[in-house]
Structures are given as structure tokens and as C-alpha cells.
C-alpha positions in Angstrom: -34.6 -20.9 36.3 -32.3 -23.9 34.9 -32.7 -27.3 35.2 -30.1 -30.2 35.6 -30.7 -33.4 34.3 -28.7 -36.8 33.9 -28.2 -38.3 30.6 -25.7 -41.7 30.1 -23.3 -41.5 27.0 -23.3 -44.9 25.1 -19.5 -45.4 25.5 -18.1 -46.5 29.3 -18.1 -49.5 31.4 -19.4 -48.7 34.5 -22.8 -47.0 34.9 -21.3 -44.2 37.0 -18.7 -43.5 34.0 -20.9 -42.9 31.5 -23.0 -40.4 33.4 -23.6 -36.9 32.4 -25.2 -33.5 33.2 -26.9 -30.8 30.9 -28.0 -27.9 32.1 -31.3 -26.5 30.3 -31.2 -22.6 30.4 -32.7 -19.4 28.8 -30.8 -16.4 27.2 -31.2 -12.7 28.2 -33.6 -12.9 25.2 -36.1 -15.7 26.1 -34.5 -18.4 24.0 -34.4 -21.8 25.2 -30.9 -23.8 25.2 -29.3 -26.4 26.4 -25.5 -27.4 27.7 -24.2 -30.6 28.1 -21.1 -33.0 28.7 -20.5 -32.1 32.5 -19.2 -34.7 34.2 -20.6 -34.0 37.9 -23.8 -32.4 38.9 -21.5 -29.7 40.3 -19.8 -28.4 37.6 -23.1 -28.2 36.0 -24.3 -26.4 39.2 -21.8 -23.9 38.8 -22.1 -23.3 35.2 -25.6 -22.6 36.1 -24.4 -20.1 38.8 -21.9 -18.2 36.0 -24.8 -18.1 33.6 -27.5 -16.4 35.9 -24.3 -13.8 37.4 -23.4 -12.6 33.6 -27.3 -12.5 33.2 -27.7 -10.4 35.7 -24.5 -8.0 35.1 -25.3 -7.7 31.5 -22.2 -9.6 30.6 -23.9 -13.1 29.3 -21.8 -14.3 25.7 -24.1 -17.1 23.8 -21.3 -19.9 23.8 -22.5 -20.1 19.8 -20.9 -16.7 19.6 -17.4 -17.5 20.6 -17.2 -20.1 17.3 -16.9 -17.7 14.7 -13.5 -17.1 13.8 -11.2 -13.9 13.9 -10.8 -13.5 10.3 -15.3 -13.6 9.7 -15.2 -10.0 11.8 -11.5 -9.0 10.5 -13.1 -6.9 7.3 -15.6 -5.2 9.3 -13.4 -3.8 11.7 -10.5 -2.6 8.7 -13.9 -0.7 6.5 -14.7 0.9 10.3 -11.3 1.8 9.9 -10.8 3.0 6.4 -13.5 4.9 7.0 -12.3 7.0 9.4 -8.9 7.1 9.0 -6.4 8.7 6.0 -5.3 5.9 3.3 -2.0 6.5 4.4 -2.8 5.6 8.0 -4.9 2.8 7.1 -2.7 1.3 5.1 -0.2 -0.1 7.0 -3.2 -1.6 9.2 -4.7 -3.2 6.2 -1.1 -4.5 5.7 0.0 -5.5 9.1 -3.5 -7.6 9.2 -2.5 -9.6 5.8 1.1 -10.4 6.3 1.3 -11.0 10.1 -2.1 -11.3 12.0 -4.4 -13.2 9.5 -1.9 -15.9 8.7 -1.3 -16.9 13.2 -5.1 -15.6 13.8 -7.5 -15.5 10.6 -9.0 -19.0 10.9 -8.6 -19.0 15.3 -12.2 -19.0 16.4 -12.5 -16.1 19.1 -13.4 -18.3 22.4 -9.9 -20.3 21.5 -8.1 -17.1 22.0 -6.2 -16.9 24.7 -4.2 -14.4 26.5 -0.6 -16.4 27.1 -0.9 -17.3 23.2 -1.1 -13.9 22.2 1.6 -13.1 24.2 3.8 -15.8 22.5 2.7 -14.6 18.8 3.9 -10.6 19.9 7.3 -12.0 21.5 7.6 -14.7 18.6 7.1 -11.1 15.8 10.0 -9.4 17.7 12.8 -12.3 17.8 11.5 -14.6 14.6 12.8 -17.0 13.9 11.7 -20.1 11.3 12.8 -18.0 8.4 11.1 -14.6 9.6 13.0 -11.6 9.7 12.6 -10.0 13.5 10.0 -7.3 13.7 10.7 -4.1 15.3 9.1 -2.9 18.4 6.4 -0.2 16.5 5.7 -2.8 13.9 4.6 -5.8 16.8 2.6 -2.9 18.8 0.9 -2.4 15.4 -0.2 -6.1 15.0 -0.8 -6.2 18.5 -3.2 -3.6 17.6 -4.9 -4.6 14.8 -5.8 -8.1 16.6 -6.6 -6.1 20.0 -9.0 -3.9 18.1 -10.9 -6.6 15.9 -11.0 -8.9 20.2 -12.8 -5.0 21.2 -15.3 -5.2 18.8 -16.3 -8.7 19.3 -16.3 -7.6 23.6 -19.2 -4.9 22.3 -20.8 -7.0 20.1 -21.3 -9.6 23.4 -19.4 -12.4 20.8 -17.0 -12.8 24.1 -16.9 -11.6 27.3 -13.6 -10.1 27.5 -10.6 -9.1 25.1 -7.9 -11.8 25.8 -5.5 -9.6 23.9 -5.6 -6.9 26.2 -3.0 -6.4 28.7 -0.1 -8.6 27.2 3.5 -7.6 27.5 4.7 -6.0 24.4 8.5 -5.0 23.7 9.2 -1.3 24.0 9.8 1.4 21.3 12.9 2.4 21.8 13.8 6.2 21.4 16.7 6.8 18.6 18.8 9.7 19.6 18.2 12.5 18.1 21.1 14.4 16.1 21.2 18.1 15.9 23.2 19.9 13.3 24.2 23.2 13.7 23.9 25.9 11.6 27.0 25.3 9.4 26.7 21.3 9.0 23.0 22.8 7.7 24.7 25.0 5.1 27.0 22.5 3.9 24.3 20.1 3.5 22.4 22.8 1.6 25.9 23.5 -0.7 26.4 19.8 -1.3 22.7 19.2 -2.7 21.5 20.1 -5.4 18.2 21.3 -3.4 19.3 23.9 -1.0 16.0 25.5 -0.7 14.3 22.1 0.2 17.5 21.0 2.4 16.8 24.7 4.1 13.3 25.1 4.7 13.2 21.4 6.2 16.1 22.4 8.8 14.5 26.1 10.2 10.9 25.5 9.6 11.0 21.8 11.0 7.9 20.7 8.4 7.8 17.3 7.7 8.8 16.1 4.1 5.1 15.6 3.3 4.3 19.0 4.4 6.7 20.0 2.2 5.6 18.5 -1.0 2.5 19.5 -0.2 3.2 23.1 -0.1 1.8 25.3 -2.8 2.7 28.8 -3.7 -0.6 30.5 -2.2 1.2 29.1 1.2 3.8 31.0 1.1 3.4 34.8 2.6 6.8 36.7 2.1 5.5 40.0 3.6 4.5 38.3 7.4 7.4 35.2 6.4 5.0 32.8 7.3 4.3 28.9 5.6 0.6 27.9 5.9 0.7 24.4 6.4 -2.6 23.4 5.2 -2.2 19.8 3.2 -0.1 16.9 3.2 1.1 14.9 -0.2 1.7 11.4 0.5 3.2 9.2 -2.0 2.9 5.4 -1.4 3.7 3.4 -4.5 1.9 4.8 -7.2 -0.7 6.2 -5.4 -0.6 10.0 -4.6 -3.0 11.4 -1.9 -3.6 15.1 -0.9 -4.5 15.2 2.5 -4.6 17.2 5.7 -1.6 17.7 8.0 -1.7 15.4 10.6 -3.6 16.4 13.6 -6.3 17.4 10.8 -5.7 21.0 11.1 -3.6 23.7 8.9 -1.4 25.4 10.6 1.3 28.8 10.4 5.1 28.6 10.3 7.6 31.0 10.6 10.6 31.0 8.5 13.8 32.7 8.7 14.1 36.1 6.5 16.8 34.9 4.8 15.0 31.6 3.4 12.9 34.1 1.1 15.9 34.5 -1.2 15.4 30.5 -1.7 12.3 30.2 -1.7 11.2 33.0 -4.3 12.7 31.3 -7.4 10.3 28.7 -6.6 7.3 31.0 -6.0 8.2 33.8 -8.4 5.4 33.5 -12.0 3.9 30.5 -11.2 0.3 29.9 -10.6 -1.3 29.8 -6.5 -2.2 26.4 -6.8 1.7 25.1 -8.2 3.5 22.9 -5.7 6.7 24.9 -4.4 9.0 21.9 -3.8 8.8 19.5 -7.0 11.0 16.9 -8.6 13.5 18.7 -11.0 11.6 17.5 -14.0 8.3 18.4 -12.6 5.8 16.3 -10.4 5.4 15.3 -6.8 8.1 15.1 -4.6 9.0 12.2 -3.7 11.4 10.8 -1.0 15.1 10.3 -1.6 16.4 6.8 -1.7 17.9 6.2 2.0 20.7 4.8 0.7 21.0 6.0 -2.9 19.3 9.2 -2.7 19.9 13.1 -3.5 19.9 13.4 0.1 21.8 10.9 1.2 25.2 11.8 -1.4 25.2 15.4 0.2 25.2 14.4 3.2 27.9 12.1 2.9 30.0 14.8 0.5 29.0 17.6 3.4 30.8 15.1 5.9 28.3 16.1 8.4 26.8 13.0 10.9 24.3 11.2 9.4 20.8 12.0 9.4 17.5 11.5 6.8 15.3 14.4 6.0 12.9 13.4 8.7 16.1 14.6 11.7 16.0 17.7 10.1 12.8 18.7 12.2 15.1 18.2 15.2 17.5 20.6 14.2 14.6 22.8 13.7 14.0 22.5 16.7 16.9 22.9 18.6 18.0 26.3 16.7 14.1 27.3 17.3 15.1 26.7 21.5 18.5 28.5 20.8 16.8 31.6 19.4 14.4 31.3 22.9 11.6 30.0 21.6 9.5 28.3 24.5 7.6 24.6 24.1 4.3 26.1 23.3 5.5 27.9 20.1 8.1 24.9 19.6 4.6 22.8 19.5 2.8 25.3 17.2 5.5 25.5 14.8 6.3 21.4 14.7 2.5 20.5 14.8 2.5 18.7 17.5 -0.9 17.5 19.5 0.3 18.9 22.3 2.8 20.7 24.4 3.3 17.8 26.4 4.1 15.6 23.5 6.6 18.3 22.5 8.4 18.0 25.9 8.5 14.3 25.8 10.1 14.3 22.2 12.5 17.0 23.1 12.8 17.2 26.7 17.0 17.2 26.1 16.6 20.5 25.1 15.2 22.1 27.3 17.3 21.5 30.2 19.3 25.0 29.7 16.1 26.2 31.4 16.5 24.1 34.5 20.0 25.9 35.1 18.1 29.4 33.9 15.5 28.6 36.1 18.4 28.2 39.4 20.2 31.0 38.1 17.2 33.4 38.3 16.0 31.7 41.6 19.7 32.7 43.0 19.8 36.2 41.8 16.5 36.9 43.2 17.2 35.7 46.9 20.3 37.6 46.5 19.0 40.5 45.1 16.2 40.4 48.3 18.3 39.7 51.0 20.9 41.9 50.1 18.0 44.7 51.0 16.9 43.3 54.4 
């Protein structure tokens, strides 16, 4: 069990104000130790009473613990991290950690963490102020994230009891609209670039534009039309990394019959392991400027609303739930994790079937009552 004793500090003028407490404890582990400084026999009664309750819950935190600093157990957490995760993923971690977490939390020991300051830090990232340029809602989530996530390993490793960045208010993504072309804003797009088979496959196979400069000619089955998505060529800088699609897992696409007259030039004599979709001089493909970009001149000399590559998968999508496709092959053909995450993202376009839905229900309970 503890033990309280009274100790007198040296500084004071009365007896009774330079009285103290410590408490003399053990650890979960055996391990004498001592805590002093309290000022009445009660709070050191009740720190006694918190140690023996986290003792007994397997929740005790050596106060020793809490004094090493966010940034000592910041590079463990970001090699867990790398090590699990694609360089293209990790990277914007590793990133968000150096530029906006490190600097506010780096040298912070963890028991000085508090949850009302963490809250100020996200809402100061999202208005900034003092110079800083106001962060958007997905890039304060991220550092919210990365700190959160460094807080949860410290919880497991019993360096503090619980995660004070957990639970904080953070602002709210907020969904852009989407734009849909339709099919003749997609073929004057096509005619105004000089990449119609890219511009093309993008807006009926909905791939994303790493998908697509990851496609090789082996991918490509004219006879069954189908794309095997089966890699992913990210570009960042001047580093160029094959990798899976996301979700991890390869995937077939149907395209269009007509697209085959594009796409064969591309696919025609070359070897099965040649990239379909290159730059016109040869080498990976790499994203168009977003203001001074292939893309961006033929869209704005095809006088169509504006849109990046990326909104291209949405017009995929709505011709795809035109031609009556329903959200499971929608999911399959977009790569989505799920059909769920396919209704949320696209949920505008499937309201025709609400009306469908009505309209069946009506022509069914005429259709029966009409016999009775």
C-alpha cells in the first residue's frame, strides 16, 4: 500500500505554509517511487486513490512517461507507416508532419497535451492567419491525423492514459459539385486536344489518370473490350512509382466498342509490357498543368464547363447510369471499396430510380386491382 508523509520546504513563513505531502507508492511492476509537492494530506490521499484505481484497471501511466516529447515518438510512428503504406500515400503524411505538426507539437511533451489546445492549432490551420495561408478542410483532418495517430501509439505504449487529440471538432470536407458532360461536350474535348484517345478513355471507362498511365498494352483485350486495371504510375517530382490500384487489387473495365478505333494505334506493334498512354515524345505520363496544360487549352477551345481530368470519372459515371448500369457494376467499373461509397459519391444520379421505383410500384397496383 502507499504511504503519506510530511516534509517542510525551506521557503515560507509560517510552519503551516511550508508544509508538504509525498506519497511513497509502487508501480504495476514492483518499483518503488515517490510523489511529492501536495499541499494537503488530501490531495495526496486522492492521488493515492487514482494511482491504486488505474492499478487496478490496467490503465496506470508512470508520470516519467508523459515527459518525453511528441516529436521523440514522431519517427517511429511515420517508419510504422511507410511501412505499410504506398510512397504516394505516405508521403503527404511524412509532409504534413514537417511543415505543420512538428513545428506547433514536435518539442510539446505528451502529458502537456491538451485537448482545447489541439482544438485551437486545427481551427488556427483552417483560418491562418500570422502570415499562413488558410489550410483547407482535407489538409487540417490530415494533420489532425498525423498528431492523433502518433497521441494512439503513446495511449498503447501506456506513455499516457488517454489520446487528448481525440474527439476535437474539425471543419468539414466540403463536397465540390460534380459536373457531368455529355456526350458531345466529351467529343469536343476529344477534337480540341491533341489526345483524343486519352481524353476518351478517361470519360467512358472512368479510370483514374494514374490508372491510365499505368496501363500497358497486355491490358488491353479488344476481343472481350475489356481494360485490366492492374497497376498504378504515380509521378511525384522526380520520383516514378509503379504501384497497385488503390484498394490493392486489379480490376476489369469495360470500354465502349468504338474506343478500339483509338486505342489500337496505341496498341498496334508494340511490345506487352509498353505503356499505352505516354507523353508524345515517349515516357510516363504525366499530369497536365491545371492552368497551363494540354488539357486545360482544349477544354477552354471546346467551350465546354470546366473540369480537370480527374471529373472525367464522373461523366463516366453518369453515361454508365444512363446506359442502366446499376451501383454494383458502377462500383466495379470506378474501383470503388464499396457499393456504399459509390452511392454516397454519386447518390445525384441515381435518383431517376426513385421515380422508376414509384412508377413501377403504380403500374403494379393498377395492373392488380384492375383484376379484382
Amino acid at each position: 500500500m502507499a504511504t503519506i508523509r510530511k516534509y517542510e520546504i525551506k521557503k515560507g513563513g509560517r510552519q503551516r505554509d511550508r508544509e508538504r505531502y509525498l506519497v511513497v507508492y509502487r508501480q504495476p511492476n514492483g518499483a518503488q517511487t515517490t510523489k511529492r509537492g501536495f499541499t494537503t494530506k488530501r490531495d495526496a490521499e486522492m492521488f493515492v486513490s487514482t494511482v491504486e484505481v488505474s492499478k487496478a484497471a490496467g490503465e496506470y501511466v508512470r508520470p516519467s512517461d508523459g515527459r518525453v516529447t511528441v516529436g521523440s515518438l514522431a519517427g517511429a510512428w511515420l517508419d510504422k507507416k511507410k511501412a505499410t503504406l504506398k510512397h504516394s500515400s505516405w508521403a503527404p503524411l511524412d509532409a504534413a508532419w514537417r511543415n505543420h505538426v512538428e513545428p506547433r507539437w514536435g518539442g510539446v511533451k505528451l502529458a502537456d497535451v491538451q485537448p482545447s489546445d489541439v482544438e485551437a492549432w486545427a481551427a488556427g490551420l483552417a483560418a491562418g492567419g500570422d502570415g499562413r495561408k488558410p489550410l483547407g478542410a482535407t489538409m487540417v483532418v490530415r494533420c489532425h491525423s498525423v498528431l492523433s495517430g502518433i497521441l494512439d501509439d503513446a495511449v498503447r505504449d501506456r506513455r499516457i492514459a488517454r489520446n487528448p487529440a481525440a474527439g476535437i471538432s474539425l471543419p468539414r470536407k466540403q463536397s465540390k459539385a460534380h459536373v457531368y458532360l455529355s456526350h458531345g461536350q466529351v467529343r469536343a474535348l476529344a477534337d480540341a486536344s491533341d489526345r483524343p484517345a486519352l481524353v476518351l478513355t478517361l470519360a467512358y471507362t472512368g479510370i483514374r489518370w494514374s490508372e491510365a498511365a499505368g496501363l500497358q498494352v497486355e491490358n488491353v483485350d479488344f476481343e472481350r473490350r475489356r481494360l485490366t486495371i492492374a497497376r498504378n504510375m504515380m509521378v511525384m517530382g522526380t520520383r516514378i512509382e509503379a504501384t497497385t490500384p488503390k484498394g490493392r487489387e486489379a480490376r476489369s473495365v469495360p470500354f465502349p466498342a468504338f474506343l478500339a478505333s483509338y486505342l489500337r494505334p496505341l496498341c498496334d506493334g508494340r511490345p506487352d509490357e509498353a505503356e499505352v498512354f505516354t507523353e508524345p515524345g515517349g515516357g510516363v505520363l504525366l499530369r497536365s498543368h491545371h492552368r497551363a496544360g494540354w488539357f486545360e487549352h482544349a477544354v477552354r477551345d471546346a467551350g465546354i464547363p470546366r473540369v480537370t481530368p480527374h471529373d472525367l470519372r464522373h461523366s463516366a459515371a453518369g453515361f454508365a447510369v444512363s446506359a442502366g448500369a446499376n451501383v454494383k457494376v458502377v462500383q466495379r467499373m470506378l474501383g470503388h471499396k464499396s457499393a456504399a461509397m459509390t452511392l454516397d459519391v454519386y447518390a445525384d444520379l441515381f435518383d431517376r430510380d426513385l421515380d422508376d421505383v414509384a412508377t413501377a410500384l403504380d403500374a403494379a397496383v393498377q395492373a392488380a386491382w384492375g383484376q379484382a
